[in-house]
C-alpha positions as a LaTeX table, in Angstrom:
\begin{tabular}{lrrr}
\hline
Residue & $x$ (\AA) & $y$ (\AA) & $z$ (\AA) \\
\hline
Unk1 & 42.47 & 58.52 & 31.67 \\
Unk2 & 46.00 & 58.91 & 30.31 \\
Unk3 & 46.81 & 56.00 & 27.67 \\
Unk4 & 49.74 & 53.88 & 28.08 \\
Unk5 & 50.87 & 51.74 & 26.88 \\
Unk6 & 52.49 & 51.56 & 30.58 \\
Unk7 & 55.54 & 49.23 & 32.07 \\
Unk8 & 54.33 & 46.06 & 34.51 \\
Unk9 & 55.58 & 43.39 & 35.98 \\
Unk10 & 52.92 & 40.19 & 36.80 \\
Unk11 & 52.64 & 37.75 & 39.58 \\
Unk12 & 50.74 & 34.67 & 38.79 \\
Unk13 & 48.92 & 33.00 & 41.73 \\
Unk14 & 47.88 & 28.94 & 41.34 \\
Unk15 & 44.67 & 27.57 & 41.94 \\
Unk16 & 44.05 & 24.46 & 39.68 \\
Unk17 & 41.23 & 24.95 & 37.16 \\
Unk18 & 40.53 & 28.43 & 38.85 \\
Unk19 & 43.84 & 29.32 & 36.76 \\
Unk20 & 41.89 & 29.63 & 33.51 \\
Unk21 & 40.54 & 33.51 & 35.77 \\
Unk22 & 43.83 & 34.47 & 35.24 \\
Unk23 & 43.86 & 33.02 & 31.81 \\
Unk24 & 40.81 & 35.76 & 30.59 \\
Unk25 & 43.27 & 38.45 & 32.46 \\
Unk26 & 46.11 & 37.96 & 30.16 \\
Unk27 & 43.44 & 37.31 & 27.27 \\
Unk28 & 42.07 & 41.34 & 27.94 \\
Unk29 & 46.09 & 42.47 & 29.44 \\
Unk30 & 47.18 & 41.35 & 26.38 \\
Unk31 & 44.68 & 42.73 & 23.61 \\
Unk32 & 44.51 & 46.55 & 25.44 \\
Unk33 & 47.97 & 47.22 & 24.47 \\
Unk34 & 48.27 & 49.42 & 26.88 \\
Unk35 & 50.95 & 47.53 & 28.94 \\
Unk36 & 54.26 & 46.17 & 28.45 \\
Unk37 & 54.75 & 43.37 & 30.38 \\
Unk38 & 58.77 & 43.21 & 31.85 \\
Unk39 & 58.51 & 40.38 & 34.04 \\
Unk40 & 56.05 & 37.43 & 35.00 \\
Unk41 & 56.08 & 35.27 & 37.90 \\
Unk42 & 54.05 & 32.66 & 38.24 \\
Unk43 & 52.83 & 28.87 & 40.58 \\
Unk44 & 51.20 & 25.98 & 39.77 \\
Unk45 & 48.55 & 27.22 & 37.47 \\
Unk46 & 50.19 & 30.25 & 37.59 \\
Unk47 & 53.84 & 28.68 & 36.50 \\
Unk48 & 51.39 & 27.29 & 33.61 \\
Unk49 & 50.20 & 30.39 & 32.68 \\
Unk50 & 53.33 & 31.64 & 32.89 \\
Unk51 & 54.87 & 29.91 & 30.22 \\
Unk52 & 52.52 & 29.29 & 27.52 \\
Unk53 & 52.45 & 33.22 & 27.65 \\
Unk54 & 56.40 & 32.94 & 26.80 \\
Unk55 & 55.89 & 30.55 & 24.35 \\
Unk56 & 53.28 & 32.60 & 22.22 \\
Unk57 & 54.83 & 35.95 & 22.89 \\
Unk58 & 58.19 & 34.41 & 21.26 \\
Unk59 & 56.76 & 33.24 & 18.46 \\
Unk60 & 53.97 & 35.51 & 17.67 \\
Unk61 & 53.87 & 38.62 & 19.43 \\
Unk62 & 50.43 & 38.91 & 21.97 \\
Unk63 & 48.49 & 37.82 & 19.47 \\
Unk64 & 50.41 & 34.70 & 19.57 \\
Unk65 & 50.20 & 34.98 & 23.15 \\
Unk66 & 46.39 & 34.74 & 23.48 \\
Unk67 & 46.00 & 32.03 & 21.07 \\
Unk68 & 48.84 & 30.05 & 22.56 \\
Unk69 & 46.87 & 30.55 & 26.16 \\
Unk70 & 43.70 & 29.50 & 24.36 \\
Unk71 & 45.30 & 26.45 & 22.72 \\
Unk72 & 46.38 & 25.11 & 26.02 \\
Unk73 & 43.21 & 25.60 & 27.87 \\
Unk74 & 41.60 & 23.88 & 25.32 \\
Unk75 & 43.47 & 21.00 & 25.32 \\
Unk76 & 43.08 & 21.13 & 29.43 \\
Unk77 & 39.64 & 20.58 & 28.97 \\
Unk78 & 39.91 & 18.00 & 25.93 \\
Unk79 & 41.69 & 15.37 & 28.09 \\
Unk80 & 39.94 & 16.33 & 31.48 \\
Unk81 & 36.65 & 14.89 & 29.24 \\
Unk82 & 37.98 & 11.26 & 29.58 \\
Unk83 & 38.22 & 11.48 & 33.06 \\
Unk84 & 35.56 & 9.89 & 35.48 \\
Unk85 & 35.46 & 12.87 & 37.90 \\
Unk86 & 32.48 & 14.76 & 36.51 \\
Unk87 & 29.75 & 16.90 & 37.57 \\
Unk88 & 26.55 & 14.71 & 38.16 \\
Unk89 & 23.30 & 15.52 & 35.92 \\
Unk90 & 21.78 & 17.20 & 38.88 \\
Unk91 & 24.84 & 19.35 & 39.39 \\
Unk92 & 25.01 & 20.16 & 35.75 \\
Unk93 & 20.30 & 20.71 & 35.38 \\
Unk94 & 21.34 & 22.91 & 38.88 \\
Unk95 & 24.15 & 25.01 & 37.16 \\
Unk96 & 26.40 & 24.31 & 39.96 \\
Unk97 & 30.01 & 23.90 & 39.22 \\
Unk98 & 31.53 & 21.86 & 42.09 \\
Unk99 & 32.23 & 18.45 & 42.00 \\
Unk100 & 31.46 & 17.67 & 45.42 \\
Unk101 & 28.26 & 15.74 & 44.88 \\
Unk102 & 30.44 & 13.83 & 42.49 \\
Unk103 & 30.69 & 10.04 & 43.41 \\
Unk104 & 34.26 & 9.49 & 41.57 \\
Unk105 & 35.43 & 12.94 & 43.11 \\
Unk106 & 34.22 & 12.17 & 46.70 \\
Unk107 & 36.05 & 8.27 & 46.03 \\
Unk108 & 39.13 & 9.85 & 44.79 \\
Unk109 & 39.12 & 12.95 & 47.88 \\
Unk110 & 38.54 & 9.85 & 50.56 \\
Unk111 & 41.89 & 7.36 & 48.94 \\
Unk112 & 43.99 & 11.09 & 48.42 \\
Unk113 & 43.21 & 11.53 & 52.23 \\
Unk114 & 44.99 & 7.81 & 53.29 \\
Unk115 & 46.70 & 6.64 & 51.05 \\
Unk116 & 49.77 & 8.52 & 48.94 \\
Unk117 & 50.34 & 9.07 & 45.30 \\
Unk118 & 52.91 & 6.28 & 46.02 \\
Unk119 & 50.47 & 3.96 & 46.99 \\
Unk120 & 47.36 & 4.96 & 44.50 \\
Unk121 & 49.19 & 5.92 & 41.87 \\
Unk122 & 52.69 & 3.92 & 41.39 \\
Unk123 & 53.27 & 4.70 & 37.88 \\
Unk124 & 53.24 & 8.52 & 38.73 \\
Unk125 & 50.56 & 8.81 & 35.86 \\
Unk126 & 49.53 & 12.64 & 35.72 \\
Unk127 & 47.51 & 13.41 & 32.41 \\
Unk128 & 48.10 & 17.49 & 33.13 \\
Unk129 & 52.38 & 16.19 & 32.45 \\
Unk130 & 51.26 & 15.27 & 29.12 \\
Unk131 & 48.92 & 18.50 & 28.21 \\
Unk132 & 51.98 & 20.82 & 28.97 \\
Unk133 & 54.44 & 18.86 & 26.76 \\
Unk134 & 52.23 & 18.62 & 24.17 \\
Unk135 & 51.60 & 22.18 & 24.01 \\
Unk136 & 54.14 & 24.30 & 25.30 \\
Unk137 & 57.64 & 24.74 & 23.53 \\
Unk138 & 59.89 & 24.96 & 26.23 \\
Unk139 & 62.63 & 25.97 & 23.70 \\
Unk140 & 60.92 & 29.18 & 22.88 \\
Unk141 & 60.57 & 29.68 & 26.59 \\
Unk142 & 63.73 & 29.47 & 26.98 \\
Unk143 & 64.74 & 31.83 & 24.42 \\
Unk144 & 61.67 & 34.48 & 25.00 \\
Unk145 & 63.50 & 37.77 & 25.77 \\
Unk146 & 60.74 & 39.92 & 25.70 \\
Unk147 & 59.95 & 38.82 & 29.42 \\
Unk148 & 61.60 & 38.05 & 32.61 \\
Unk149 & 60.12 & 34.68 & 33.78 \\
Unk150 & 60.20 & 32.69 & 36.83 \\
Unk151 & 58.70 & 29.79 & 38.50 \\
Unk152 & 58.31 & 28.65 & 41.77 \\
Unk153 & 58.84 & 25.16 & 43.47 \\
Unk154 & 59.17 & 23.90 & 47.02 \\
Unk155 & 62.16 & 22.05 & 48.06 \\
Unk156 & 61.08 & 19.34 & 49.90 \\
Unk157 & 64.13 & 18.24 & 51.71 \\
Unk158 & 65.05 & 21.91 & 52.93 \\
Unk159 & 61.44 & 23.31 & 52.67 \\
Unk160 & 63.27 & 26.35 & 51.04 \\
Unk161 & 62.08 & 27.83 & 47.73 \\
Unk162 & 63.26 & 27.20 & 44.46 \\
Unk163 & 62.75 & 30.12 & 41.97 \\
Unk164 & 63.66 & 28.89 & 38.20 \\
Unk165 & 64.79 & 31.46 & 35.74 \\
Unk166 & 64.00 & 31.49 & 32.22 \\
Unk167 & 66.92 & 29.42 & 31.39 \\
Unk168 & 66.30 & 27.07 & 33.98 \\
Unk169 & 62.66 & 26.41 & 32.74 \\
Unk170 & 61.68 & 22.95 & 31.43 \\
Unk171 & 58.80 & 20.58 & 31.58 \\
Unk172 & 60.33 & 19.42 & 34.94 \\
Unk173 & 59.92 & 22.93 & 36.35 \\
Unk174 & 56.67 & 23.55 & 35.36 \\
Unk175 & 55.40 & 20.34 & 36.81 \\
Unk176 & 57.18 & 20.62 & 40.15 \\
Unk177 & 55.79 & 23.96 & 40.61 \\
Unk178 & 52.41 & 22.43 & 40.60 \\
Unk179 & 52.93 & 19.17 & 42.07 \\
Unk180 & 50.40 & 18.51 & 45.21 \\
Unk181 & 52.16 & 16.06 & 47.55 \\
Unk182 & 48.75 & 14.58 & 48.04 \\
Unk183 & 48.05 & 13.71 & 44.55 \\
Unk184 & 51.05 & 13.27 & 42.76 \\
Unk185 & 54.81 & 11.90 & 43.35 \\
Unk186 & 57.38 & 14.41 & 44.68 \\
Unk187 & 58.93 & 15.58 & 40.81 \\
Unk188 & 62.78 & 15.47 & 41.33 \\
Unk189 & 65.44 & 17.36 & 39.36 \\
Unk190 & 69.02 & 16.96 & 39.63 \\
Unk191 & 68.37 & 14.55 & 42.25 \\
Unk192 & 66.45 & 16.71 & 44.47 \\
Unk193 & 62.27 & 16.32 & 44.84 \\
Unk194 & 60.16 & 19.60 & 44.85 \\
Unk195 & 56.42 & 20.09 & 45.53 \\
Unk196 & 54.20 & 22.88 & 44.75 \\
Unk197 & 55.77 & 25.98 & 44.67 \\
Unk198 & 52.69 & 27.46 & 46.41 \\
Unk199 & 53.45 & 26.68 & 50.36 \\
Unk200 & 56.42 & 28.97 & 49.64 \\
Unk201 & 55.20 & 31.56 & 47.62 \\
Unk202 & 52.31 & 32.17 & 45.62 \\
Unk203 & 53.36 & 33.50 & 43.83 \\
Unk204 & 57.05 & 35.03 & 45.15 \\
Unk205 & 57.17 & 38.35 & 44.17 \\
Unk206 & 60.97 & 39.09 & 45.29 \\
Unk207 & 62.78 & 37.99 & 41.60 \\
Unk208 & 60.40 & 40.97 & 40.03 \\
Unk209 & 62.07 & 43.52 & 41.83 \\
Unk210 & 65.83 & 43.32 & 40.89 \\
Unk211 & 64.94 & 41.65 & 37.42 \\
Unk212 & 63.22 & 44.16 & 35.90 \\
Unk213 & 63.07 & 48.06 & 35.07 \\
Unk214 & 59.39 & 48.46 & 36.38 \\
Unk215 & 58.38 & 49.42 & 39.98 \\
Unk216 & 55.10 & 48.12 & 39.27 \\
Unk217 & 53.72 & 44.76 & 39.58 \\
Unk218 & 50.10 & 43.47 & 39.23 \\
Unk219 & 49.30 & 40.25 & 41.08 \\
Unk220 & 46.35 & 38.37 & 39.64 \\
Unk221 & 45.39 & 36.88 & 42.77 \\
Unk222 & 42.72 & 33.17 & 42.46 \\
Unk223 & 43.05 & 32.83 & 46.29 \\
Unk224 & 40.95 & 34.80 & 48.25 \\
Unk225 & 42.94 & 36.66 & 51.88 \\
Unk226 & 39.45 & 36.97 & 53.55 \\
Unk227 & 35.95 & 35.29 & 53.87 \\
Unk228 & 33.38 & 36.93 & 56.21 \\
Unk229 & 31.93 & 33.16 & 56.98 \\
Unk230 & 32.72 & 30.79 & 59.42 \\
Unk231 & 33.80 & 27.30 & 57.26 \\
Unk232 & 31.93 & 24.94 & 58.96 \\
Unk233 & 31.98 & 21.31 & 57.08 \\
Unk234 & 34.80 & 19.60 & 56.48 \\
Unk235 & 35.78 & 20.41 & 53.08 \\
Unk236 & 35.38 & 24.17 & 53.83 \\
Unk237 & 37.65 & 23.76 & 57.07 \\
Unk238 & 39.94 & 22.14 & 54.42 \\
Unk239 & 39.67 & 24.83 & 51.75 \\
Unk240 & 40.29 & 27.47 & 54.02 \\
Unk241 & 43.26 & 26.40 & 55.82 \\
Unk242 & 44.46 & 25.96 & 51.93 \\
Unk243 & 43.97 & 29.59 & 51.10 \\
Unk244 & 45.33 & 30.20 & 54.03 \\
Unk245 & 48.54 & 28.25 & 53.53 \\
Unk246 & 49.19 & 29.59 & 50.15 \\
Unk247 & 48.66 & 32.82 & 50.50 \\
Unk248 & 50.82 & 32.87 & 53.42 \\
Unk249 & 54.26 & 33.96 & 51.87 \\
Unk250 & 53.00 & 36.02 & 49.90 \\
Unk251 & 51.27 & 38.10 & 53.21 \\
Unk252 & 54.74 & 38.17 & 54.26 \\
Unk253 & 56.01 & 39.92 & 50.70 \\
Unk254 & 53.68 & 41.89 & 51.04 \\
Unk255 & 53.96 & 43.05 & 54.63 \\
Unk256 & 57.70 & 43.67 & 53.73 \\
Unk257 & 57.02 & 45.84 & 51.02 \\
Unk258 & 54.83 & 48.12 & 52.80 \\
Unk259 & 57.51 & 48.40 & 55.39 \\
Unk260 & 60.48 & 49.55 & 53.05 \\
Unk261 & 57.84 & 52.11 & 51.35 \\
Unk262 & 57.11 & 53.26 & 54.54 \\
Unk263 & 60.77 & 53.64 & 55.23 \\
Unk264 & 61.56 & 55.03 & 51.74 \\
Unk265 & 58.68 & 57.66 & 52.22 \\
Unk266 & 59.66 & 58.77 & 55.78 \\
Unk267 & 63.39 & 59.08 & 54.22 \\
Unk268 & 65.15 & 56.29 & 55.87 \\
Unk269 & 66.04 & 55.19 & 53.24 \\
Unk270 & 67.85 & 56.06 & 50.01 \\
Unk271 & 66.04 & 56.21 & 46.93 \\
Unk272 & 69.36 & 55.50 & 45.30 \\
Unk273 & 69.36 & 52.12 & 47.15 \\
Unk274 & 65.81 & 50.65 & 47.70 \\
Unk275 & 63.24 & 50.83 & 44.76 \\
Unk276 & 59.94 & 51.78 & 46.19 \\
Unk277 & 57.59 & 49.03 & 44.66 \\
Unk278 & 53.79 & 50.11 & 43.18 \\
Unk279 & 51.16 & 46.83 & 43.91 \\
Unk280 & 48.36 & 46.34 & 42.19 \\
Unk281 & 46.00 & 43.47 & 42.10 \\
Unk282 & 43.16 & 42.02 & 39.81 \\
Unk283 & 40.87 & 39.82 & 41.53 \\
Unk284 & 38.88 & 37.37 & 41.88 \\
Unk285 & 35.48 & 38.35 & 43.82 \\
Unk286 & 33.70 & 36.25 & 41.34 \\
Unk287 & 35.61 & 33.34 & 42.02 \\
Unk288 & 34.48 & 33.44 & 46.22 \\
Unk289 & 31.33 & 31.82 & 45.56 \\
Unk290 & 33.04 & 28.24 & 44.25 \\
Unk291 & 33.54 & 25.18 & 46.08 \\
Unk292 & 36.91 & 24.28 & 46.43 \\
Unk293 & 35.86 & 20.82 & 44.63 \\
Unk294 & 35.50 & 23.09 & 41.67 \\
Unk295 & 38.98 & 23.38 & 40.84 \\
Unk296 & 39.34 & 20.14 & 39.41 \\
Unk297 & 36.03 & 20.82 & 37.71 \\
Unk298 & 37.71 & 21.26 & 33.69 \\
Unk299 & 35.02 & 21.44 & 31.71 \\
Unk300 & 35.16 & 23.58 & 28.56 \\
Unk301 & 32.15 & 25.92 & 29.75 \\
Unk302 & 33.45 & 26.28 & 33.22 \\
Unk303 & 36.93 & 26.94 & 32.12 \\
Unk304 & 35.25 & 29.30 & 29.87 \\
Unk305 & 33.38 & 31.16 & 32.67 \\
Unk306 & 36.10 & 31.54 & 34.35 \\
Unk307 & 37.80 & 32.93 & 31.58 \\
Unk308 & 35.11 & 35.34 & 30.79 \\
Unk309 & 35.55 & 36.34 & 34.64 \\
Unk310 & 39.63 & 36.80 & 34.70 \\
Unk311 & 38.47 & 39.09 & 31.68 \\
Unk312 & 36.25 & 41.22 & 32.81 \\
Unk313 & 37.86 & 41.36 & 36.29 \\
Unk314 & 41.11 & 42.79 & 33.88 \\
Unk315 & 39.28 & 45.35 & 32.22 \\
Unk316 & 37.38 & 46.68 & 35.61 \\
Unk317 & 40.77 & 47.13 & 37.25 \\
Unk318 & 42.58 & 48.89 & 34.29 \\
Unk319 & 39.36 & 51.32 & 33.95 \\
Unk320 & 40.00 & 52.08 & 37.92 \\
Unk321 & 43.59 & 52.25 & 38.43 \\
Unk322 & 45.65 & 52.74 & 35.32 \\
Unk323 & 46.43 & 56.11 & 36.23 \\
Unk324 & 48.15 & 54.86 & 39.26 \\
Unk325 & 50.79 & 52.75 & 37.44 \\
Unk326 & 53.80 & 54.25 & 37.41 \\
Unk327 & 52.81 & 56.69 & 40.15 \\
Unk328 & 51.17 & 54.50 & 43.24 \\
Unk329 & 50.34 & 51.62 & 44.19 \\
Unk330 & 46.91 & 50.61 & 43.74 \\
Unk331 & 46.06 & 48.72 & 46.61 \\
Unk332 & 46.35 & 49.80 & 50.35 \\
Unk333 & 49.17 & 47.50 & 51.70 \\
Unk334 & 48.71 & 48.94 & 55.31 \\
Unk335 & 45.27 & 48.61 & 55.18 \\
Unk336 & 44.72 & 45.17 & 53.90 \\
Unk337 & 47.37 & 43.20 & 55.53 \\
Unk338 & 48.72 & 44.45 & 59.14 \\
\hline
\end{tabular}
């Protein structure tokens, strides 16, 4: 296998607690060295991800990076232990990671379901808002130029994206990017209220393509496209219409890249004019077997697990395909999604 250290791009899917897969990606991206990472786009978790890896790059190269991602899981988990919504013994002698046997989860899923975050939660309290100020320096975000970075939110007035640019990234951002209508109040900037970037795209993939010198981009993808079993309780109906939903737009993207490579390869289209994009994708088989209850499940080991996951997951892929970046893409777009 030809070393690198190779040119990527990186799209950042959310998926609550499920985020900290992606988090042991970046961890093993980070320490091979063999890439260079142009451009990250990220949602939700993924927005989270996103710039904490900013942050640490800026100040102390991807070294800095992995401690800074490190540092902020950590600190995820720290306040998550003051919160009721636990795993019960039996869940924890079992070695079962969902919360859904969880009294104060089950109480909280049932007053989410009919009431709003306007009703149960008036003072917009969101503990998550004070982990990301606390630990991310949206300054050195802001003035990281070793990446292209951009985060998505979902206008909720027009129901049109919102991508924010480096520039444009604050705490605000960050939070609306994440912010499920169900749990938490609509975040508003300059007047106008977003929600989770993720029922637009998770995450988008377009602001890689023009941004940045690379025709290769690697999605680290939490949300799985298929399941070969029928969802039959309630909370599996509900889990898989939510995979569904948010990996909806980003079907789309990626239906509409294979089309333009297809037209760039048959020679409809000029090279000089269209930039024939390379996909790749780490991920996460491991993470199929979870309840969806689970991603609100931040305890250290489990956020640790899934770290240990995201890494290994990392380090399969760039075994398999890093000959193909730069050259192919990695993944069969008119295979997997038409």
């Amino acid at each position: 296998m030809t070393k690198g250290p190779k040119s990527i791009n990186l799209a950042l899917q959310g998926g609550g607690a499920h985020g900290a897969f992606t988090w042991g990606a970046l961890d093993w991206l980070l320490e091979s060295e063999n890439f260079v990472i142009e451009g990250v786009s990220g949602t939700s978790a993924g927005a989270m991800n996103a710039v904490v890896l900013a942050d640490g790059l800026h100040k102390g190269g991807r070294e800095g990076a992995r401690e800074a991602l490190h540092r902020f899981w950590k600190a995820v988990s720290d306040q998550a232990w003051l919160s009721p919504i636990k795993r019960t013994p039996i869940d924890m002698i079992m070695g079962e990671w969902s919360l859904d046997m969880s009294p104060s989860f089950i109480a909280f899923d049932l007053a989410s379901r009919f009431s709003s975050p306007y009703e149960f939660n008036p003072l917009n309290i969101n503990p998550l808002r004070d982990v990301v100020e606390q630990t991310v320096d949206f300054e050195a975000v802001r003035a990281c130029d070793s990446i292209r970075l951009f985060v998505a939110a979902t206008n909720v007035h027009s129901g049109k994206i919102r991508v924010f640019s480096a520039e444009e990234i604050g705490l605000d951002a960050v939070m609306a990017s994440a912010c499920l209508p169900h749990l938490f109040q609509a975040v508003e900037i300059d007047g106008v209220p977003y929600w989770d970037g993720g029922y637009m795209g998770n995450p988008p993939l377009f602001p890689l393509f023009g941004e940045t010198g690379t025709s290769d981009t690697v999605l680290i993808q939490i949300n799985p496209v298929e399941r070969a079993e029928t969802p039959k309780s309630a909370r599996e109906i509900l889990n898989r219409l939510n995979e569904i939903t948010f990996n909806s737009t980003l079907l789309r993207e990626m239906r509409a890249i294979e089309f333009v490579t297809r037209l760039i390869e048959d020679g409809k289209l000029d090279r000089k004019d269209y930039k024939k994009v390379h996909m790749h994708r780490i991920s996460a088989e491991g993470l199929k077997p979870l309840q969806s209850s689970s991603k609100v499940n931040a305890e250290w080991r489990f956020l640790k697990h899934l770290h240990d996951i995201g890494r290994r997951a990392a380090q399969h892929w760039e075994a398999e395909n890093f000959d193909a970046i730069g050259n192919r893409s990695s993944i069969d777009l008119r295979a997997e999604f038409f």
